[in-house]
N, C-alpha and C positions, 0 to 999 in steps of 0.2 A: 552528448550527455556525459557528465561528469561526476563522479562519486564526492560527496559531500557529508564528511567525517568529523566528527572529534572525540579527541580521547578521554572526555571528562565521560562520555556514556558508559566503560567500562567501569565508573568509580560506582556504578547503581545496582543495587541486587549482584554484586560481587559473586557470591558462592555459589548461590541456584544453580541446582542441574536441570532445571526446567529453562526459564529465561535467563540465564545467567550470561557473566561479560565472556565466557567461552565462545560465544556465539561469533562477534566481532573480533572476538583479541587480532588475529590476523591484519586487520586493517589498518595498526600506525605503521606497522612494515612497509606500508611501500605506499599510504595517502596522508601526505599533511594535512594537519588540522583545519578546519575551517569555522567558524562560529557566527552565531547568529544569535540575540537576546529574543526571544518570541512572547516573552511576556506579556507585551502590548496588544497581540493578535487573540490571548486564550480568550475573552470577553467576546468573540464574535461568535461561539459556540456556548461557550458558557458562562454562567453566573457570577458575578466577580465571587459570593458567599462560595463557590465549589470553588475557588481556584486560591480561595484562602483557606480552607479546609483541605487541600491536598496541601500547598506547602505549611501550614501547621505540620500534618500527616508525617509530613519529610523532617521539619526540625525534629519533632519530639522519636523521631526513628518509631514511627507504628507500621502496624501490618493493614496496607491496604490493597484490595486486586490481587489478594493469592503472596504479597510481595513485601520483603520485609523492607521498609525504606529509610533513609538515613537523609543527613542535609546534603551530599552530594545525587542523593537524586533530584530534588527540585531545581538544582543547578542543570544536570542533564535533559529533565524534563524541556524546562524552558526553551533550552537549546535544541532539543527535537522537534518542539515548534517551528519554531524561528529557521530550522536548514528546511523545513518541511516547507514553509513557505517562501524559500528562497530557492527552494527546487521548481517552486511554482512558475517563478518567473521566470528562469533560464533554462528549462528543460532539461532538469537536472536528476541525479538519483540522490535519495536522500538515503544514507544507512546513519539508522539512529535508533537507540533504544531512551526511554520506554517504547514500545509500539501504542498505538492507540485505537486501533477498528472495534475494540469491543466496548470503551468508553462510551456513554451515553451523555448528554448533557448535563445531568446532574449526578451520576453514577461511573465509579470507577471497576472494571473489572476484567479477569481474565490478563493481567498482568499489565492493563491498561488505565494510564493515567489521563492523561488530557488525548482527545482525540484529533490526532497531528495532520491528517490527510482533511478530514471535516473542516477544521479550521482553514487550509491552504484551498480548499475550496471556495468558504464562504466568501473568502477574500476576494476570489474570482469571480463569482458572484455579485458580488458588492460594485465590483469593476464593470458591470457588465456581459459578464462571458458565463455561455452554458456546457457545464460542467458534465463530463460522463466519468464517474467512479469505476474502476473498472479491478474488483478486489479478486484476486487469484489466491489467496491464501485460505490455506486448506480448511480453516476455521472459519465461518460463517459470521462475515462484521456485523453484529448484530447494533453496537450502535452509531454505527454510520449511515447503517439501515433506517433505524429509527430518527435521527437528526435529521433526514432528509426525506420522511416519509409522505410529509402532505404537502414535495415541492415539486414544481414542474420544471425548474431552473437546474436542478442536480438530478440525474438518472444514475441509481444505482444495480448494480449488476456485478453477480456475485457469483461464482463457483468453487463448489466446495462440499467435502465428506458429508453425505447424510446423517444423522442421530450419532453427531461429534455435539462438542462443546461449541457453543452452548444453547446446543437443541431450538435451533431456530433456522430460518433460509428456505422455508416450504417453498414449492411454487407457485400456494396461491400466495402468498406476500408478494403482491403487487403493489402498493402503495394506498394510500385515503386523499380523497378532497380531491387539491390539484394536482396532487403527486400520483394521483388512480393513473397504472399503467407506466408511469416512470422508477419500477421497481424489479427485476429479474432477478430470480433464484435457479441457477441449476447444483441440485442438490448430486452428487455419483455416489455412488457405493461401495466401501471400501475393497478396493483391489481395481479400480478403473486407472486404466494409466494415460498413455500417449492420447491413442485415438479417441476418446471419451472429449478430453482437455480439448483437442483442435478443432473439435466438432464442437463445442461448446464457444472457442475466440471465434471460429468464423458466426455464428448465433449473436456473438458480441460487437464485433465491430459489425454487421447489418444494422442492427440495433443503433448502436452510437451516428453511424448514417443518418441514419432516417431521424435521430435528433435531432442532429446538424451543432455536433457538440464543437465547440470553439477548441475545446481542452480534455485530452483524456491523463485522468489521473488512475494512475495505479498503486493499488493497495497490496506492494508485493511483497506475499509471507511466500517461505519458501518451506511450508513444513508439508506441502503435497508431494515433495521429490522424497522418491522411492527408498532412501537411507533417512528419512526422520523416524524420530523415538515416540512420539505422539500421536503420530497418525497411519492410516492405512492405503495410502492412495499412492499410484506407483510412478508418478510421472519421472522422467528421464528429463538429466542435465538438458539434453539438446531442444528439449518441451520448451526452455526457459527463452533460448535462444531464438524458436520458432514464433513463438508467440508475439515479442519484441518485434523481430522482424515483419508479422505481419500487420502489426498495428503500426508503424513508420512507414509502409507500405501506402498504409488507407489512410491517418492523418501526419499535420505537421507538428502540433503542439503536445507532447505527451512528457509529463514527468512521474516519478515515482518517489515512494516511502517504503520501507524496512519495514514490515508487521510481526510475522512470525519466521519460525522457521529451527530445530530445536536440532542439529549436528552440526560437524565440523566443518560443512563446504558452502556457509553462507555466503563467502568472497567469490567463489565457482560462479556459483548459482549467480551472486552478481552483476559479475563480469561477463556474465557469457547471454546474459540478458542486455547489458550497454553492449555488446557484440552485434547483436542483431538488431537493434536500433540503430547503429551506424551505418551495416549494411544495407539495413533498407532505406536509407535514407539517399543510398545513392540511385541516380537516374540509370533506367532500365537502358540495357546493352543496345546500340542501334540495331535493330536487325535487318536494314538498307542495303543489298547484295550489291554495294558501288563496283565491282567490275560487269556490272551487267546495264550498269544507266549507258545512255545510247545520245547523242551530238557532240 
């Protein structure tokens, strides 16, 4: 798994002490650029009229999703697309701003423009392959939830702060239609830390099992660890780590995308989640006591 960066995403919402380029500055230190145009994939989620309506939004510098925007965010936008789905195929980590799990098909919001993981999904979709969403960030993807709500091809499953923004993630939000039962909400209360979270992944990869997901995508905000400014939920660096590792554990095909996450240790948090996807990626230790085989 490799980190998939570029530094045009600092040129977007600059200042914010909310989503702002503080979050990633750390990352041309020590990741070359990488890019991807994604503009050609935003139509599988949305409307061409919303995806010219956001980049109008961008040239004329308006405030939309909480976020004041300029023309280098639709340049970053697109490109958060585009590594989003170029994480899709190589089992890669995508860190990119804008994040997108709260975007809706025709709605921008919660600092979310095009929604970047939805899209890299549809795509998989479109290919053939069943997709398990698998959002850890602290904020409940309200519309990744929605975009996939009446599908039996996308399961989504979500853990995250109870009556946070944006007051959605019940556990009866199971899905409608075809998608009835392919929708999982674990809502925790703020102050739930470690042991809440791993009782929660092990609920999640059973779950992605019994799919028989081809791809687990993760929707990883990291504003649940215990030093964000947003939220109340306490998880520990090594949560991030654990986590990773037990899902490389149980499949083979898993990538990620950057959602939230609002302090200084988003590269931590990271790194130490491709940590534990490498580890577990490796074959369990023989435990064959060969001084005791016998001819």
């Amino acid at each position: 798994m490799k980190v998939l960066f570029n530094s045009k995403f600092l040129n977007h919402n600059v200042d914010s002490d909310a989503e702002g380029a503080y979050r990633i500055e750390q990352f041309p230190k020590k990741y070359k650029d990488r890019d991807r145009n994604g503009e050609e994939y935003i139509t599988l989620v949305h409307s061409e009229n919303y995806k010219q309506l956001i980049k109008e939004g961008c040239i004329n510098s308006e405030i939309l999703a909480e976020v004041q925007l300029n023309p280098a965010s639709y340049e970053a936008a697109i490109s958060a697309v585009g590594l989003a789905v170029q994480a899709s195929e190589y089992n890669d980590f995508a860190v990119i701003r804008p994040p997108g799990h709260h975007s809706g098909r025709e709605r921008s919001a919660g600092f979310c423009l095009f929604n970047n993981i939805a899209i890299a999904a549809q795509k998989l979709v479109n290919e053939g392959k069943r997709v398990f969403i698998f959002d850890i960030d602290g904020h409940h993807g309200d519309g990744t939830q929605a975009i996939f709500y009446n599908s039996d091809q996308v399961y989504y499953f979500s853990i995250h702060q109870a009556y946070a923004y944006p007051f959605t993630g019940f556990s009866n939000e199971t899905g409608e239609g075809k998608g009835e039962g392919y929708t999982t909400n674990i809502p925790l209360i703020a102050g739930a830390g470690d042991k809440d979270f791993m009782k929660a992944i092990d609920q999640a990869i059973a779950e992605a099992k019994k799919f028989e997901a081809d791809v687990i995508a993760v929707s990883a905000g990291f504003d649940a660890y215990e030093k964000d400014r947003l939220l109340g939920l306490k998880y520990s660096m090594k949560s991030y780590y654990e986590c990773a590792f037990k899902l490389r554990r149980s499949f083979r095909n898993i990538f990620a995308v950057l959602e939230g996450g609002y302090h200084l240790e988003i590269m931590d948090c990271v790194e130490i989640f491709i940590e534990g996807i490498k580890v577990g990626a490796r074959p369990p230790k023989d435990r064959f006591d060969h001084s005791m085989s016998l001819g």
